[in-house]
N, CA, C and O atoms as a Tinker XYZ file with bonds, in Angstrom:
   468  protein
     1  N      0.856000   -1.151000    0.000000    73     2
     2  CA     0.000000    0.000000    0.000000    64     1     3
     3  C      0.907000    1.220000    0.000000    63     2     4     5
     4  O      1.911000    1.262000    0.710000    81     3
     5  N      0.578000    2.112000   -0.724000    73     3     6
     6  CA     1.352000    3.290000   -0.915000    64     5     7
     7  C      0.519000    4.342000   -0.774000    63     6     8     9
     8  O     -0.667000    4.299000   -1.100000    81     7
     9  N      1.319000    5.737000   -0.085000    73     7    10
    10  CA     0.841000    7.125000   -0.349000    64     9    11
    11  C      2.102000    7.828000   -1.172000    63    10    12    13
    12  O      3.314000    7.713000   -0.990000    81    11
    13  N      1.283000    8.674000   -2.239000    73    11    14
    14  CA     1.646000    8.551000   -3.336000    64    13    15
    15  C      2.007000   10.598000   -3.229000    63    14    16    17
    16  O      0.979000   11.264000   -3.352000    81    15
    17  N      2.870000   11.134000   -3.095000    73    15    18
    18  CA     2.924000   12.944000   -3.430000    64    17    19
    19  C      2.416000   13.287000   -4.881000    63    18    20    21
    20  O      3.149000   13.206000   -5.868000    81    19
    21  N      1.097000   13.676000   -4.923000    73    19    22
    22  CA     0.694000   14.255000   -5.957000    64    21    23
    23  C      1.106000   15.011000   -6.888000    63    22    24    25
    24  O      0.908000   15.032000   -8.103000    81    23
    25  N      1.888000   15.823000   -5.968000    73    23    26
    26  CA     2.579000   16.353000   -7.252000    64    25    27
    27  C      3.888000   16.371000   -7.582000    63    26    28    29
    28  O      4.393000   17.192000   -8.348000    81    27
    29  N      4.446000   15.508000   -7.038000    73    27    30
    30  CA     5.621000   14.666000   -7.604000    64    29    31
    31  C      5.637000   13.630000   -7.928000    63    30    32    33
    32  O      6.560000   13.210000   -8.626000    81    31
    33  N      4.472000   12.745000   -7.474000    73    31    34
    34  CA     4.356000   12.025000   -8.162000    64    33    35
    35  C      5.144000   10.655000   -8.291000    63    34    36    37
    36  O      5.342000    9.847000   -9.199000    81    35
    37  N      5.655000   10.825000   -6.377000    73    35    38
    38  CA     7.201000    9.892000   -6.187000    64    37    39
    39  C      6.132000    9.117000   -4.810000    63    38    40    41
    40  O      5.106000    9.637000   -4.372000    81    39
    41  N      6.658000    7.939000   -4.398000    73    39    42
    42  CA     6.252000    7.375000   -3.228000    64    41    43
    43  C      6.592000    8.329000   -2.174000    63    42    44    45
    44  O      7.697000    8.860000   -2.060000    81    43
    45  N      5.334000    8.567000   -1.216000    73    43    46
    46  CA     5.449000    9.350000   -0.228000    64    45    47
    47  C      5.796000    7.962000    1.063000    63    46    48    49
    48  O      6.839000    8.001000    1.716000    81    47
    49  N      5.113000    7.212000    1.191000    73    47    50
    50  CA     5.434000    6.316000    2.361000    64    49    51
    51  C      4.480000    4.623000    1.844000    63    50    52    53
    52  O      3.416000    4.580000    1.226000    81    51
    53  N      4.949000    3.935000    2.133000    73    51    54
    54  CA     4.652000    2.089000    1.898000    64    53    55
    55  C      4.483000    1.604000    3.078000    63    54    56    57
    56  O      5.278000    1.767000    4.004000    81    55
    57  N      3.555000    1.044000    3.130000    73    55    58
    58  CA     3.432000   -0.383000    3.690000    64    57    59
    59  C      2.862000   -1.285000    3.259000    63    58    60    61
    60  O      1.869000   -1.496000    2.563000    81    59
    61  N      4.200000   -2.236000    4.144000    73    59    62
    62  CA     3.887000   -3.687000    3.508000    64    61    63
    63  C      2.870000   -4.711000    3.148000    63    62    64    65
    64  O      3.037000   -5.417000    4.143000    81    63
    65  N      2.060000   -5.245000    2.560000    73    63    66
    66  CA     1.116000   -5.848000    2.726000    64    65    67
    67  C      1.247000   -7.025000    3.008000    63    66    68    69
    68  O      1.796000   -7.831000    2.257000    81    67
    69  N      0.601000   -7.398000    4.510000    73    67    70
    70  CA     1.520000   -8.861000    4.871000    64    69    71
    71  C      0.272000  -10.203000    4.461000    63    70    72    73
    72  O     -0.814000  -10.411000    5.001000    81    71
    73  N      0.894000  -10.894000    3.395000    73    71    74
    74  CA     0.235000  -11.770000    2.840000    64    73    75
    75  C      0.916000  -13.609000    2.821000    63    74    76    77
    76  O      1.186000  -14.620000    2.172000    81    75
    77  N      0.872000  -12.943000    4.059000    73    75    78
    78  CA     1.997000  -14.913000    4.702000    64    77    79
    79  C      1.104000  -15.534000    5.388000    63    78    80    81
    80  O      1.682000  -16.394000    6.053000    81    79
    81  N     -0.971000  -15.557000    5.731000    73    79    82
    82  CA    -1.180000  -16.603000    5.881000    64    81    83
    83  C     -2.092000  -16.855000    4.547000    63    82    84    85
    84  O     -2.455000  -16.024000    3.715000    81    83
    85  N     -2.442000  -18.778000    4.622000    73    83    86
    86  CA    -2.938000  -19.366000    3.735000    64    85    87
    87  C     -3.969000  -18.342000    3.500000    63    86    88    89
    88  O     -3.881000  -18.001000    2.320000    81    87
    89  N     -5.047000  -17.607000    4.195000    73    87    90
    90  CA    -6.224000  -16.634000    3.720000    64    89    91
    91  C     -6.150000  -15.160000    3.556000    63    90    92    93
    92  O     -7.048000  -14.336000    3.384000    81    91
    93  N     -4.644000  -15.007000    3.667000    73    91    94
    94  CA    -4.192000  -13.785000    2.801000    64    93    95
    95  C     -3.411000  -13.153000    1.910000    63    94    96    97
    96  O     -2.842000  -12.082000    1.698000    81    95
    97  N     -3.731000  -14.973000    1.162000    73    95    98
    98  CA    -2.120000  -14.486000   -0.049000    64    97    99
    99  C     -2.712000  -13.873000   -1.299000    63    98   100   101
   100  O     -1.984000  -14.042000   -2.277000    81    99
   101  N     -3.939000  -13.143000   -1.565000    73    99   102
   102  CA    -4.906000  -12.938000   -2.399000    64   101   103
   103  C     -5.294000  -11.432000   -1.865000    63   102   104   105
   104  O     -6.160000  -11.630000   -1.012000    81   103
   105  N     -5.057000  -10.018000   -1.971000    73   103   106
   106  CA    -5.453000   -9.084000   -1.771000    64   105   107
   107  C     -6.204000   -7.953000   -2.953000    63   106   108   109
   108  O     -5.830000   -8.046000   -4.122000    81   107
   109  N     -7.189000   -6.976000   -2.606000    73   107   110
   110  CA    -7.761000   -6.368000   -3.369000    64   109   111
   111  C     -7.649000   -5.023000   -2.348000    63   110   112   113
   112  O     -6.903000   -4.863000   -1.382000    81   111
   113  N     -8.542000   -4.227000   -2.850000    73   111   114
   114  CA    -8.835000   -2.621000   -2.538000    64   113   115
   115  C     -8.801000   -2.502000   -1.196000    63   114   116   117
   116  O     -9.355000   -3.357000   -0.504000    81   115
   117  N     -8.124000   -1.387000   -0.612000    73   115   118
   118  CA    -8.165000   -1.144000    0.946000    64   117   119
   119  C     -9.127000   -0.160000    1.390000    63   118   120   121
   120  O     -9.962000   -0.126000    0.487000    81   119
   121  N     -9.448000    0.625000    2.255000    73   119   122
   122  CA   -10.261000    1.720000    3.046000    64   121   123
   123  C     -9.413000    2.412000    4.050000    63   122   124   125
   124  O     -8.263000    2.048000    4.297000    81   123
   125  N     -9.821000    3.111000    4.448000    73   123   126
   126  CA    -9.981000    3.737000    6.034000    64   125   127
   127  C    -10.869000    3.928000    6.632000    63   126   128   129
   128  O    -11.728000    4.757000    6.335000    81   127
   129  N    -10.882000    3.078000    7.802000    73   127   130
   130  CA   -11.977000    3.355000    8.841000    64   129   131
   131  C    -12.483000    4.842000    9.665000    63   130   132   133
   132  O    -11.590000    5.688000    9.608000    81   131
   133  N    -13.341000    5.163000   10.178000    73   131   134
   134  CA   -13.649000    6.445000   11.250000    64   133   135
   135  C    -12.569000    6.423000   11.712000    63   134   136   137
   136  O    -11.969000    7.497000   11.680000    81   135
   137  N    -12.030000    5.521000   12.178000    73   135   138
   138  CA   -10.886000    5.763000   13.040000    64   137   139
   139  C     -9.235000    6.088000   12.301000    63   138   140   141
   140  O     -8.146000    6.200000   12.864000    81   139
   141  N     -9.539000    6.162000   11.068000    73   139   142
   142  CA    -8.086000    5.865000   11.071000    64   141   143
   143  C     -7.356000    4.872000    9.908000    63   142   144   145
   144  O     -6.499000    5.003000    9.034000    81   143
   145  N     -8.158000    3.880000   10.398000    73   143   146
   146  CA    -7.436000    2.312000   10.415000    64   145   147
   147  C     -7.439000    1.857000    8.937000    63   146   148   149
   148  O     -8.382000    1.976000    8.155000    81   147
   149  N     -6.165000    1.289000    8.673000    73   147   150
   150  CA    -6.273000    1.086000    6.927000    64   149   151
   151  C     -7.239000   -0.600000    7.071000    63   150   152   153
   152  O     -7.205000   -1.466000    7.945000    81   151
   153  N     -7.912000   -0.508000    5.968000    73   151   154
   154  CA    -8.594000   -2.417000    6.051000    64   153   155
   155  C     -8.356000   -2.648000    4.616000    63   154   156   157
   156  O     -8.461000   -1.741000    3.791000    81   155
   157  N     -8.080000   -3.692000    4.355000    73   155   158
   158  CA    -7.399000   -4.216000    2.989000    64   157   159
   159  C     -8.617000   -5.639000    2.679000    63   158   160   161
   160  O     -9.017000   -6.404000    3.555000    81   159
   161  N     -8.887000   -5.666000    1.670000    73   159   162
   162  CA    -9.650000   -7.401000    1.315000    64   161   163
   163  C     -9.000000   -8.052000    1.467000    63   162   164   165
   164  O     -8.178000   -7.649000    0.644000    81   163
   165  N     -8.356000   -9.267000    2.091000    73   163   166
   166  CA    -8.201000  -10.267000    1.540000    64   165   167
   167  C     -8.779000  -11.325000    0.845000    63   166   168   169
   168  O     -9.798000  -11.160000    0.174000    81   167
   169  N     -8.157000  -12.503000    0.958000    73   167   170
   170  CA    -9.061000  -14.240000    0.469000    64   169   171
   171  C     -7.296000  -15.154000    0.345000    63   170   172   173
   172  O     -6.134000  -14.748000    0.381000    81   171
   173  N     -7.969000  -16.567000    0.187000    73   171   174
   174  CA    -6.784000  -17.069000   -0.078000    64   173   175
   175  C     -6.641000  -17.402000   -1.686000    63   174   176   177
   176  O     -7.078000  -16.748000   -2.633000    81   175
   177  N     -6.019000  -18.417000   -1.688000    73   175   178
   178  CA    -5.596000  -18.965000   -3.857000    64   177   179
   179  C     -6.465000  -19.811000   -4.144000    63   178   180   181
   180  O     -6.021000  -20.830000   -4.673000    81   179
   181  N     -8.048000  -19.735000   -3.915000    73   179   182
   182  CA    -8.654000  -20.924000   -3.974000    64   181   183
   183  C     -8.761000  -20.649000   -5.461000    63   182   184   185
   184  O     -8.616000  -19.506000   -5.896000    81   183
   185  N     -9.075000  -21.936000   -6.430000    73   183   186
   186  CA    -9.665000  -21.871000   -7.713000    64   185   187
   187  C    -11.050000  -21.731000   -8.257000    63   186   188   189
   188  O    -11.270000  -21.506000   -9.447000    81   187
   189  N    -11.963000  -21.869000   -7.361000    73   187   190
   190  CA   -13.634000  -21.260000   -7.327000    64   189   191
   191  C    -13.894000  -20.987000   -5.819000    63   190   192   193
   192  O    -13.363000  -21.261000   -4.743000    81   191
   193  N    -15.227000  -20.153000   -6.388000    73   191   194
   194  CA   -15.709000  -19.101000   -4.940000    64   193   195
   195  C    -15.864000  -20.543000   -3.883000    63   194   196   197
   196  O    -15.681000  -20.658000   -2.671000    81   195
   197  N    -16.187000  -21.318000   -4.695000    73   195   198
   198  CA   -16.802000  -23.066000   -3.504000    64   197   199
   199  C    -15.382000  -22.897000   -2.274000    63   198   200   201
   200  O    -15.439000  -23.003000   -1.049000    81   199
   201  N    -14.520000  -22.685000   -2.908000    73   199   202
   202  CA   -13.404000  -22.551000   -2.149000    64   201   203
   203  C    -12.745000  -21.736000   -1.534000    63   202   204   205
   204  O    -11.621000  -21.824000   -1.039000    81   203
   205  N    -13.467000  -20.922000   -1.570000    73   203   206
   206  CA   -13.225000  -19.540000   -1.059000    64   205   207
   207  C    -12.920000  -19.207000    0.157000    63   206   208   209
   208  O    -13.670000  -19.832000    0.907000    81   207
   209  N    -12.060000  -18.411000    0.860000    73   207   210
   210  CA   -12.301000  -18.018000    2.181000    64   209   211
   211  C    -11.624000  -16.363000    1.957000    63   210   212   213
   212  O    -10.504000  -15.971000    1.629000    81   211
   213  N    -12.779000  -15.727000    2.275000    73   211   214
   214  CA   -12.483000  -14.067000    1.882000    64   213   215
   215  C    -12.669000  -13.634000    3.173000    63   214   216   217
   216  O    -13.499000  -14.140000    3.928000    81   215
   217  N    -11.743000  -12.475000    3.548000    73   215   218
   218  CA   -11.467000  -11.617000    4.582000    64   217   219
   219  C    -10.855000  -10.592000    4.605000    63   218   220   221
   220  O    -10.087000  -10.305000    3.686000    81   219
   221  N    -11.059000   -9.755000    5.713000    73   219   222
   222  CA   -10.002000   -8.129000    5.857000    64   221   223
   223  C     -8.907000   -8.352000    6.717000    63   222   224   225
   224  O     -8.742000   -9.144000    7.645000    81   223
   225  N     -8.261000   -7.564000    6.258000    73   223   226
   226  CA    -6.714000   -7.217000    7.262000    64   225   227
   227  C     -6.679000   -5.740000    7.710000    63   226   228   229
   228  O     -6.131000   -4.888000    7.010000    81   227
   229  N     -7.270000   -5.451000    8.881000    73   227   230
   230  CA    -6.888000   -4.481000    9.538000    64   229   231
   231  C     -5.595000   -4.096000    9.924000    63   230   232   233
   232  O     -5.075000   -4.656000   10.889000    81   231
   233  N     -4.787000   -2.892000    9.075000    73   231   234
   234  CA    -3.127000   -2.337000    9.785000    64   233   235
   235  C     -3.704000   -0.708000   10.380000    63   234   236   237
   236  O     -4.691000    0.026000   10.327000    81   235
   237  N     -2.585000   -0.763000   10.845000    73   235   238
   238  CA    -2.392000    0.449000   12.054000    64   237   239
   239  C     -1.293000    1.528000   10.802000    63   238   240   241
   240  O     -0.219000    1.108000   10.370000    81   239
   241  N     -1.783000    2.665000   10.491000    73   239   242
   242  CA    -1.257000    2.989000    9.416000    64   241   243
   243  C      0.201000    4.054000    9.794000    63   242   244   245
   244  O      0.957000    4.770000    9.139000    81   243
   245  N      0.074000    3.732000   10.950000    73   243   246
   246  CA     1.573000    4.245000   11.590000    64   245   247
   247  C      2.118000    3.219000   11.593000    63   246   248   249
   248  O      3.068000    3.840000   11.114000    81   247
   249  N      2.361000    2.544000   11.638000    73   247   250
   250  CA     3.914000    1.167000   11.925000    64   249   251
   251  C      3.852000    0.181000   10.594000    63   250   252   253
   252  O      4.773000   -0.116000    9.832000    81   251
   253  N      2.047000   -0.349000   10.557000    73   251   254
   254  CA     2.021000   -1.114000    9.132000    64   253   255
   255  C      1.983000   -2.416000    9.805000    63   254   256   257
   256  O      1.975000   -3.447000    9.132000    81   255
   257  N      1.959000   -2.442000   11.125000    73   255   258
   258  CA     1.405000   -3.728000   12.018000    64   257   259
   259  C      0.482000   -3.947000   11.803000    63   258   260   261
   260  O     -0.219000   -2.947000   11.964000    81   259
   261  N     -0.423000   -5.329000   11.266000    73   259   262
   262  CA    -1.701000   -6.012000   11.314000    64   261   263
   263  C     -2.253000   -6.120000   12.584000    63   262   264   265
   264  O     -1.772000   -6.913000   13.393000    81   263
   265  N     -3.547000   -5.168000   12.954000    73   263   266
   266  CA    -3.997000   -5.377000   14.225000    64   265   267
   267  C     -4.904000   -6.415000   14.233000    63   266   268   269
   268  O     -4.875000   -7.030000   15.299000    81   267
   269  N     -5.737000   -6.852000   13.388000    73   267   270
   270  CA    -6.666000   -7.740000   13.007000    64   269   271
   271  C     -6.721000   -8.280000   11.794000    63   270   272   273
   272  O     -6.481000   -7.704000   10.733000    81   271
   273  N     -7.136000   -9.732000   11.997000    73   271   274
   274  CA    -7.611000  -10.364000   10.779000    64   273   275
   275  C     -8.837000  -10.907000   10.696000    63   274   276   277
   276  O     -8.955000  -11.944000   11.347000    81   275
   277  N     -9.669000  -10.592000   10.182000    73   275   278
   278  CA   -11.803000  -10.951000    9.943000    64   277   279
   279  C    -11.297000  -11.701000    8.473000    63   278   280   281
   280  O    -10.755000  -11.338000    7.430000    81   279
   281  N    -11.836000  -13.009000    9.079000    73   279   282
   282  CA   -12.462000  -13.549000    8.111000    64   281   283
   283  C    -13.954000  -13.807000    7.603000    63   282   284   285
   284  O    -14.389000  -14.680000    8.355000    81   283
   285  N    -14.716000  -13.538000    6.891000    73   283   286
   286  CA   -16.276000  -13.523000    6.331000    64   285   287
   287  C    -16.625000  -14.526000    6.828000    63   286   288   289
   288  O    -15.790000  -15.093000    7.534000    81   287
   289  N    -17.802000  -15.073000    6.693000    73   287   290
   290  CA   -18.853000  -15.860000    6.848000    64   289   291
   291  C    -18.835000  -17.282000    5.494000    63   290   292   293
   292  O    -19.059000  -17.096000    4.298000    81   291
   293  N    -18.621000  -18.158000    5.921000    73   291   294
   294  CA   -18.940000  -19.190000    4.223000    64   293   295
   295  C    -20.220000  -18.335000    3.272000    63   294   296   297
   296  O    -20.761000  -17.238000    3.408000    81   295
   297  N    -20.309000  -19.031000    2.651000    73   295   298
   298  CA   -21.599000  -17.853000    1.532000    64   297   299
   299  C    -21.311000  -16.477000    1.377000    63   298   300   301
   300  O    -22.124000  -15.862000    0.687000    81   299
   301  N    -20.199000  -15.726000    1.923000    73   299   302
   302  CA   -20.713000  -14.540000    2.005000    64   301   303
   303  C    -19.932000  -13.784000    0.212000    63   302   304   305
   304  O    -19.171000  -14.356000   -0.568000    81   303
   305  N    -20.404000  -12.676000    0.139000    73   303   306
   306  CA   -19.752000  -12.146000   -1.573000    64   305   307
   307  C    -18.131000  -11.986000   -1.318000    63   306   308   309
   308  O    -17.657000  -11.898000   -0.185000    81   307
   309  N    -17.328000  -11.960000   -2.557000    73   307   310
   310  CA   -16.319000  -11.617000   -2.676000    64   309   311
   311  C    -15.904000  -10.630000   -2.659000    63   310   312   313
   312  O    -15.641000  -10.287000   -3.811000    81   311
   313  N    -15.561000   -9.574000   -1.645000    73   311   314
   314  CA   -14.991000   -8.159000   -2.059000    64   313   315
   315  C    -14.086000   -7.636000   -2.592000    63   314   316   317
   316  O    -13.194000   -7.227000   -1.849000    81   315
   317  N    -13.958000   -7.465000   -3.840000    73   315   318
   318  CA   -12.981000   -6.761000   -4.569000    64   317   319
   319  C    -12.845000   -4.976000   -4.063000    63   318   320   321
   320  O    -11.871000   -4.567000   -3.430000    81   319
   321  N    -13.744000   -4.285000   -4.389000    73   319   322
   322  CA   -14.354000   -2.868000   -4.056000    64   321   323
   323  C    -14.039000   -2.772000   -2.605000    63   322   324   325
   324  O    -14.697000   -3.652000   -2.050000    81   323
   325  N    -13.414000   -2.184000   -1.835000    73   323   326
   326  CA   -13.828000   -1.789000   -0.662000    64   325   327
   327  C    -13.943000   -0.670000   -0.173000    63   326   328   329
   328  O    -12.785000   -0.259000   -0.098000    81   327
   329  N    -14.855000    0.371000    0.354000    73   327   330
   330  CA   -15.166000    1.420000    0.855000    64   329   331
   331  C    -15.757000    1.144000    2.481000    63   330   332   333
   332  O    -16.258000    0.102000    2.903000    81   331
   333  N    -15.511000    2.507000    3.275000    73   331   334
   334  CA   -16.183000    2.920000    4.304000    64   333   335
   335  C    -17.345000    3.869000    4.351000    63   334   336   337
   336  O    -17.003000    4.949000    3.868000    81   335
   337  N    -18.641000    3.864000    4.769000    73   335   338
   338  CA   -19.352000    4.602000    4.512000    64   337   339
   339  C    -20.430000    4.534000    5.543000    63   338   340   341
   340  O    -21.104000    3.581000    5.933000    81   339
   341  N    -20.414000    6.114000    5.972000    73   339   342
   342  CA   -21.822000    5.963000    7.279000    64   341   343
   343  C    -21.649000    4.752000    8.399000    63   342   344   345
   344  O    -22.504000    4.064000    8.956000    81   343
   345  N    -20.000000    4.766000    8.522000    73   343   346
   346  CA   -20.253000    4.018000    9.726000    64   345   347
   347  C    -20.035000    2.394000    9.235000    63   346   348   349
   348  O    -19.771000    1.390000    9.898000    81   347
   349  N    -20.196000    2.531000    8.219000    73   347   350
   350  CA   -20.475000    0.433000    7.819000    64   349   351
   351  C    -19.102000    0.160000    6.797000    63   350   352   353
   352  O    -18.427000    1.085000    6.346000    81   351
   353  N    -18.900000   -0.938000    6.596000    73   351   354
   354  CA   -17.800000   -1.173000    5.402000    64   353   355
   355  C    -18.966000   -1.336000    4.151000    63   354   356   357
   356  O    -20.137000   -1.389000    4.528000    81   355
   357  N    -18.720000   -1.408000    2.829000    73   355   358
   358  CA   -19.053000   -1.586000    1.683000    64   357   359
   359  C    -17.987000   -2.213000    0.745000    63   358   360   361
   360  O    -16.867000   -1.806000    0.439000    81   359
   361  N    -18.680000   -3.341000    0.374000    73   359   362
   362  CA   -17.457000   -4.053000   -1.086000    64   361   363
   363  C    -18.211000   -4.283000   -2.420000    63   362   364   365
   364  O    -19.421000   -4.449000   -2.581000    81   363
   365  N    -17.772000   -4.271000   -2.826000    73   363   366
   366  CA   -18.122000   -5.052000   -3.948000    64   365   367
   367  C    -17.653000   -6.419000   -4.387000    63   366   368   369
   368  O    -16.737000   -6.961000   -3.769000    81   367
   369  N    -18.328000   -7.109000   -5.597000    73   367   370
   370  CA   -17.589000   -8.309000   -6.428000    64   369   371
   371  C    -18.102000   -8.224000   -7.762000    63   370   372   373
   372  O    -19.230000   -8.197000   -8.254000    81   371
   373  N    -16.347000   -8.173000   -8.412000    73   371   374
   374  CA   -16.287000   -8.063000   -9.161000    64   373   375
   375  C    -16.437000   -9.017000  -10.347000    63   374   376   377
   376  O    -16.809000   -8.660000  -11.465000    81   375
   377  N    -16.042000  -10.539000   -9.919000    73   375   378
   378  CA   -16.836000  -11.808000  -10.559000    64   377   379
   379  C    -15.974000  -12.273000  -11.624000    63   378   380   381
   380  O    -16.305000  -12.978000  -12.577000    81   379
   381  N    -14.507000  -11.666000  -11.282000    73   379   382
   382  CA   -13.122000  -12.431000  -12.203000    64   381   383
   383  C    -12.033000  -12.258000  -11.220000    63   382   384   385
   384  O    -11.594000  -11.258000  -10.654000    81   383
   385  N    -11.669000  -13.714000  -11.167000    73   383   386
   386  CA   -10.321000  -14.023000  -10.737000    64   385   387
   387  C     -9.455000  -14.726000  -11.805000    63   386   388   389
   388  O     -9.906000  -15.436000  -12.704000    81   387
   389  N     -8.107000  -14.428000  -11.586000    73   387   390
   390  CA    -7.754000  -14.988000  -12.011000    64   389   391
   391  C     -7.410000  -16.719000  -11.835000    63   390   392   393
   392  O     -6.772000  -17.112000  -10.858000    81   391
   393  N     -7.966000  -17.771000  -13.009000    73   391   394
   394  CA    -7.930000  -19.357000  -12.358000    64   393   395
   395  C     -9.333000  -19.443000  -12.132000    63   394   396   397
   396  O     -9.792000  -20.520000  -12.511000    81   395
   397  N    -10.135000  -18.684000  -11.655000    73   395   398
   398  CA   -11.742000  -19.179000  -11.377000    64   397   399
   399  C    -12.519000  -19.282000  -12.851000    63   398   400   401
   400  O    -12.232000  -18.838000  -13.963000    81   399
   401  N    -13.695000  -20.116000  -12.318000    73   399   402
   402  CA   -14.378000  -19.614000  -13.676000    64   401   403
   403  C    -15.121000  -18.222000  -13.655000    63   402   404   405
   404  O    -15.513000  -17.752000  -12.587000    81   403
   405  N    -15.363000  -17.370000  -15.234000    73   403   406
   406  CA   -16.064000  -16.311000  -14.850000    64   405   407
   407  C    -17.242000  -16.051000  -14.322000    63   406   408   409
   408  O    -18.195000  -16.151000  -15.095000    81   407
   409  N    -17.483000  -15.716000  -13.116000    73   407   410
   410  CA   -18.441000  -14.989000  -12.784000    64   409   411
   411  C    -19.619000  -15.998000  -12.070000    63   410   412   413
   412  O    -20.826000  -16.234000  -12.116000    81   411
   413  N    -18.069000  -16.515000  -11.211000    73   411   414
   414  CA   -18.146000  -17.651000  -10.250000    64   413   415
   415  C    -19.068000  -17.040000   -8.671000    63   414   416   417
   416  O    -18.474000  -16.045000   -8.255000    81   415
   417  N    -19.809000  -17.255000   -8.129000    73   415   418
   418  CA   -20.002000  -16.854000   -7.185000    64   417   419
   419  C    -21.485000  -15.851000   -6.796000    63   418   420   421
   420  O    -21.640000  -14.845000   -7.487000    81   419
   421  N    -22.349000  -16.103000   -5.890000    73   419   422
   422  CA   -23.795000  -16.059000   -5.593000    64   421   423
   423  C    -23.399000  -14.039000   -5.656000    63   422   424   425
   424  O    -24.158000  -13.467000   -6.438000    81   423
   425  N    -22.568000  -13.276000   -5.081000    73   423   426
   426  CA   -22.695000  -12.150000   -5.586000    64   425   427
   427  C    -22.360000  -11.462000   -6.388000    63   426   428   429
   428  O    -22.308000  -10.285000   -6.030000    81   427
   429  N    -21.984000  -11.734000   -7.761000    73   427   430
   430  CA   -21.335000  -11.176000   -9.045000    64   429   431
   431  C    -22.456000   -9.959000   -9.728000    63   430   432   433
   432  O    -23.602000   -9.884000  -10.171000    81   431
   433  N    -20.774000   -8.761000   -9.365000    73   431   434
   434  CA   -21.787000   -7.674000   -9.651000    64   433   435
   435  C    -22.811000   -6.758000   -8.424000    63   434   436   437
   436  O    -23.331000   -5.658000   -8.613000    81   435
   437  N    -22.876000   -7.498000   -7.324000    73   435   438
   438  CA   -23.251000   -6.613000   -6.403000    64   437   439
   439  C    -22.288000   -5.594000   -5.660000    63   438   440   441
   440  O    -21.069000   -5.503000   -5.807000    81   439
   441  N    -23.450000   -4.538000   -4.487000    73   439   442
   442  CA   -22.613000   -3.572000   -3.931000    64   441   443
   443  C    -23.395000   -4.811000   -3.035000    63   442   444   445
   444  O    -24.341000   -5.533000   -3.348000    81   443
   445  N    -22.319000   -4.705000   -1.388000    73   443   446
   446  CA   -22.892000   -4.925000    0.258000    64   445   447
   447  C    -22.373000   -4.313000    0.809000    63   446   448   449
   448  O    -21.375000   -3.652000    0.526000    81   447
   449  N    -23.024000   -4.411000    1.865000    73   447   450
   450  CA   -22.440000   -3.928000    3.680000    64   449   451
   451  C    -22.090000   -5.498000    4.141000    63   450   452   453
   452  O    -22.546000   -6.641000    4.151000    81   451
   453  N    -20.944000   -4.692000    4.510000    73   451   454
   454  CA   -19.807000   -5.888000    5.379000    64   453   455
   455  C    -19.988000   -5.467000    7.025000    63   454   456   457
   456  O    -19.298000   -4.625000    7.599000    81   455
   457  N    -20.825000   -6.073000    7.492000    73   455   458
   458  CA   -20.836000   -5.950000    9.549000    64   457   459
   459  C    -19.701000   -7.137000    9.947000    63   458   460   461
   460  O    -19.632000   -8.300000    9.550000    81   459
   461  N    -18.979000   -6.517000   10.731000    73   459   462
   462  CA   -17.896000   -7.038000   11.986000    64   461   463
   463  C    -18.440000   -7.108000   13.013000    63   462   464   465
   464  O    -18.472000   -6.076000   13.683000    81   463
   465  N    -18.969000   -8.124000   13.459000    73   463   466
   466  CA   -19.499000   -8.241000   14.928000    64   465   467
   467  C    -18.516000   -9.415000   15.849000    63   466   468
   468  O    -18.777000   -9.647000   17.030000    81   467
């Protein structure tokens, strides 16, 4: 993950994206929470959604330490898209991986709300 100087146009600051367990070697779009907090999609290398296990990686955007890892619910959509909004997360799925078949999976093409309870 990078912040990027606009108008230079050079890396302002990186962090790492730590993708060393089996359900986070697969990352997409990050956010920021109310608070702060960077949240990244994960999932692991499965070859269809059947196999799926999709989740977030919460970092602390000062150090780039993983404070949390949420993994979804079985059934739940694939989030490619991720936004914060009013308080809730929002993803999308986008319904291509690479290795899957296209447009594998019960939410292809939707927006949701993602609850962390």
């Amino acid at each position: 993950m990078l912040r990027v100087d606009p108008d230079a146009w050079t890396v302002d600051y990186a962090i790492r994206i730590r993708n060393d367990t089996p359900d986070t070697v697969r990352s997409h779009d990050m956010t920021f929470d109310d608070q702060g907090f960077i949240w990244l999609a994960t999932a692991n290398s499965s070859r269809r959604y059947a196999e799926g296990v999709q989740g977030m990686s919460k970092y602390d955007p000062k150090t780039g330490e993983v404070l949390e890892q949420v993994t979804l619910e079985p059934g739940s959509c694939d989030p490619h898209g991720l936004g914060f909004h009013k308080g809730a997360f929002i993803g999308c799925d986008a319904g291509h991986h690479p290795g899957w078949p296209d447009k594998d999976g019960p939410g292809v093409g939707w927006i949701f709300r993602i609850d962390i309870v």
